[in-house]
C-alpha positions in Angstrom: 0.0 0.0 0.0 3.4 1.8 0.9 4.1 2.3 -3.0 0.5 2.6 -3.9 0.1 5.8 -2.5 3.3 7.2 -3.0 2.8 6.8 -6.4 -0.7 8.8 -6.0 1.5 11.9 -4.6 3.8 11.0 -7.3 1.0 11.9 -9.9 -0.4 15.1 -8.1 3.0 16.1 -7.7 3.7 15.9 -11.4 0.8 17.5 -12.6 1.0 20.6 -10.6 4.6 20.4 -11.6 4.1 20.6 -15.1 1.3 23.0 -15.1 3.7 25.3 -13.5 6.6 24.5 -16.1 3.5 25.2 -18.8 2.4 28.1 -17.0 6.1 29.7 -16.5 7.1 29.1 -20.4 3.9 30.8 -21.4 4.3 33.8 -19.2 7.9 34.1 -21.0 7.2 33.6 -24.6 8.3 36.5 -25.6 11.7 35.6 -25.1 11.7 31.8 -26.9 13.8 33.8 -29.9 16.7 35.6 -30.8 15.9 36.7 -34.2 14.9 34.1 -36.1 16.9 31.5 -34.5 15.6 29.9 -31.1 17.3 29.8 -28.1 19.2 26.7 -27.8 19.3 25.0 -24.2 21.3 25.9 -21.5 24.4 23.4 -19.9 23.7 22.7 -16.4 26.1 21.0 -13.5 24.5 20.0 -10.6 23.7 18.0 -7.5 20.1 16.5 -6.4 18.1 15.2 -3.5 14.9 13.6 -3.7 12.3 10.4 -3.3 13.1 7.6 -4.1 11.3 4.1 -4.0 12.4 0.2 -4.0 10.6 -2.5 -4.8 10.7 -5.0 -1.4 8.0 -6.8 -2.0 9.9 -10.1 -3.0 12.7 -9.1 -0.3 11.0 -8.8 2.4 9.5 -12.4 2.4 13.0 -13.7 3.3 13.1 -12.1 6.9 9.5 -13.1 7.8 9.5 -16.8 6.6 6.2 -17.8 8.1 6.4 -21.1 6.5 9.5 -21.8 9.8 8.4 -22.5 12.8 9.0 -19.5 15.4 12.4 -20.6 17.1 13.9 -21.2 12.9 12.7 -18.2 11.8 15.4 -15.8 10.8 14.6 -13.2 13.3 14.9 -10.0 10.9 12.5 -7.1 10.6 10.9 -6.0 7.2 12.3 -3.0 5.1 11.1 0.1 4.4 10.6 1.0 0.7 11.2 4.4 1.2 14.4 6.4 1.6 15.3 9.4 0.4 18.5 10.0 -2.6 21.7 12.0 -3.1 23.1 12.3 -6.7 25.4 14.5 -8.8 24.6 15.5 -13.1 25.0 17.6 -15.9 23.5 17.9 -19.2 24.3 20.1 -22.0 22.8 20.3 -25.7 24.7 18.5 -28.5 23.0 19.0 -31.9 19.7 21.5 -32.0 17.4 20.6 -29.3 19.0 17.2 -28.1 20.5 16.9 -24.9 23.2 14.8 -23.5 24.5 14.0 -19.8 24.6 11.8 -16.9 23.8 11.1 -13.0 25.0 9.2 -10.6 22.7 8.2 -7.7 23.0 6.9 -4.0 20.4 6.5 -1.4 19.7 4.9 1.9 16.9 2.9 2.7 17.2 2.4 6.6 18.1 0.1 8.8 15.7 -2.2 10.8 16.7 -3.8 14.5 15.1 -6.3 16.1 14.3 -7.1 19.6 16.4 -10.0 19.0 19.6 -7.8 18.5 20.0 -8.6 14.9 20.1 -5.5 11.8 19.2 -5.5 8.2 20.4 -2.4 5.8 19.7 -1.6 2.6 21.1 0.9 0.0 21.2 1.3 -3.4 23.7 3.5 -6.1 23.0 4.2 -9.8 25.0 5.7 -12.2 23.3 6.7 -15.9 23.5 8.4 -19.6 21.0 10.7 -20.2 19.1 11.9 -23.5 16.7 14.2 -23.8 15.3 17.0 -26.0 14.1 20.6 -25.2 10.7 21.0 -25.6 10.6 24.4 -24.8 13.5 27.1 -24.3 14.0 31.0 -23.2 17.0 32.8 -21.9 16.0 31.6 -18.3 13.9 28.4 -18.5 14.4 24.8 -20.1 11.8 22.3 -20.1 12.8 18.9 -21.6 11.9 15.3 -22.3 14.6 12.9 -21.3 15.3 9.2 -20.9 18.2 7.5 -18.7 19.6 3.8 -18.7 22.5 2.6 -17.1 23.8 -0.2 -14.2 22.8 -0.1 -10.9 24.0 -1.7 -7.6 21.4 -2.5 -4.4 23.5 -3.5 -0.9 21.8 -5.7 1.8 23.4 -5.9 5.1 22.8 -8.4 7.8 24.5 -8.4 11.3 23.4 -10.1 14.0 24.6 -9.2 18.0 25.7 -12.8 19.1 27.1 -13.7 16.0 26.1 -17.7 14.9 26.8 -19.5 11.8 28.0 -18.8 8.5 27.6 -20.6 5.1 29.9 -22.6 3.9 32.7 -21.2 1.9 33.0 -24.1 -0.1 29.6 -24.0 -2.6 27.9 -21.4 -4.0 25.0 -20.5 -1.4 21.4 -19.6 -1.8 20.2 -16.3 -0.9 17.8 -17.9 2.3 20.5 -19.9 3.5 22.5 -16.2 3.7 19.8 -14.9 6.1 19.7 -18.0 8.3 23.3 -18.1 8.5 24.1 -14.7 8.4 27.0 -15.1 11.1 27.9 -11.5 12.9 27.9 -9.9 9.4 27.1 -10.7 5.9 26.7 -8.6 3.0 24.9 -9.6 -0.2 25.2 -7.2 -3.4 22.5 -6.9 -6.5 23.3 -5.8 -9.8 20.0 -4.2 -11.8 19.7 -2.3 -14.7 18.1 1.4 -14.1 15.9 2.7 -17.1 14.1 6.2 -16.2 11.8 8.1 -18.2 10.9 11.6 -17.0 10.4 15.3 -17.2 13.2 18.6 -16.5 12.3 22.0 -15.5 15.3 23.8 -15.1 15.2 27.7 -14.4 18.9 29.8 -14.9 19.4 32.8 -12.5 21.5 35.6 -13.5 22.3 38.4 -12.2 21.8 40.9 -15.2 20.7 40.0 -18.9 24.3 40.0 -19.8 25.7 37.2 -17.9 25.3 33.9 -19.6 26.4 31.6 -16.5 24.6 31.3 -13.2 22.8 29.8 -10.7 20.6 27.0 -11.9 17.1 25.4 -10.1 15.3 22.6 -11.2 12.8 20.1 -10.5 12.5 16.2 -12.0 10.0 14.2 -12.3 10.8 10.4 -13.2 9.7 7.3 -13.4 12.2 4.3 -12.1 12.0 1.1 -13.7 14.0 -2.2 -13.5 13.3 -4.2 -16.4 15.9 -6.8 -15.5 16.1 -9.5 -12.5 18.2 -8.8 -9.6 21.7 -10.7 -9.7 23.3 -11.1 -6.4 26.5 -12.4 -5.2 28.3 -12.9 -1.6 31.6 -12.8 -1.2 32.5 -12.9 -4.9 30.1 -16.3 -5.8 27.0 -16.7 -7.1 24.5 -16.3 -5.0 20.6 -18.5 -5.8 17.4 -18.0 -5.7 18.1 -14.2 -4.8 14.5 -11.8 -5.3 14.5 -8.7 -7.2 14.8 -5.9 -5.7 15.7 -2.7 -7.7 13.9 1.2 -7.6 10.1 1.0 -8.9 7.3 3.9 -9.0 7.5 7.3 -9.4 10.3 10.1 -8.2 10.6 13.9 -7.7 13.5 15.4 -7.0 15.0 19.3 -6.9 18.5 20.6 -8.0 20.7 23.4 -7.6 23.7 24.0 -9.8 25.4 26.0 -12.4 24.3 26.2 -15.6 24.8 28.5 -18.7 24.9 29.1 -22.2 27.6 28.2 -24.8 29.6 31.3 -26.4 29.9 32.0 -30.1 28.7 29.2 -32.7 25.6 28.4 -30.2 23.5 31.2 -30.9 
């Protein structure tokens, strides 16, 4: 329910979004030209913060095992599927209206402690290319289109107070037998593959109508998708029977940077 209506503030969120990007590039229309020639798209540099959501419905499973009897079960808590992200990006226009960059993600999706003294932690980094194209342009506001894909990593921690067995070193293990025998710590690592669809609104501040490099503000909405299964591994070896778990749903996020437009044989 958890991602359900997260991704219900996710809508409302983007439309009053967009209908403020609409609203802002109609109230500025009169500057979409220089001459005869549109403005092209300012280059931007900049870090982000922002929701972010993970899909734990198949992870979470793994901790409860209700199918064990009480004194076998695993003695974890469930996960959040919420957290919160920190990410660095740039984008700058390469031919007309088409943009090009990248971002690089991390985020936290907290830690859970049982009474039972043992700790699950999961985070999650992402690094991607990014294309887009400016749909609409002024000397002060870009509003684009874009599409990332790239690899993505997902870290589950598991550490237990009074330590206990371990798996055996010797065979490849399966991903249950990891959270039974999780010893005093274990760490399991996913690979995923990140593709995100979304919208830029991206407002440049300068100081007088001169300048053509300053402070840059922006908003993103996105959707995340992981079209792939999660691979994981512990220790270096494979690791079976692993579930996915990778970003899902809907994201907003807000940027501040420095952005501005190319001298010479841009204009």
């Amino acid at each position: 329910m958890r991602v359900s209506l997260a991704s219900r503030h996710f809508v409302r969120r983007s439309a009053i979004g967009l209908a403020v990007g609409v609203a802002a590039a109609s109230l500025a229309s009169a500057q979409t030209s220089l001459g005869s020639q549109p403005i092209p798209a300012f280059s931007t540099f900049y870090v982000t913060t922002g929701t972010l959501l993970m899909d734990v419905s198949r992870l979470n499973p793994h901790f409860e095992r209700n199918d064990l009897a009480a004194n076998l079960r695993p003695g974890f808590y469930t996960i959040s599927n919420d957290g919160y992200s920190l990410g660095v990006g740039g984008y700058g226009p390469v031919f007309n209206r088409l943009l090009a960059g990248g971002e690089w993600h991390t985020a936290q999706l907290g830690e859970e402690a049982s009474p039972s003294g043992k700790t699950n932690a999961l985070s999650t980094n992402y690094v991607m290319g990014t294309l887009g194209f400016a749909i609409w342009t002024s000397w002060r506001l870009n509003v684009a289109a874009f599409a990332g894909v790239g690899p993505g990593k997902v870290k589950l921690t598991l550490t237990s107070r009074d330590g206990g067995p371990t798996v055996s070193p010797s065979i490849d293990p399966t991903f249950d037998e990891i959270v039974l025998a999780s010893g005093a710590r274990s760490v399991i690592e996913g690979s995923y593959l990140m593709v995100q669809p979304g919208m830029a609104v991206d407002f440049l501040m300068l100081r007088q109508t001169v300048d053509r490099v300053g402070l840059t503000l922006g908003v993103r909405f996105s959707s995340l998708i992981s079209p792939n299964r999660t691979t994981w591994t512990y220790e270096g070896r494979t690791v079976f029977g692993g579930p996915d778990a990778g970003p899902t749903g809907g994201s907003v996020r807000v940027l501040v940077g420095v952005g501005g437009f190319r001298m010479g044989g841009s204009r």
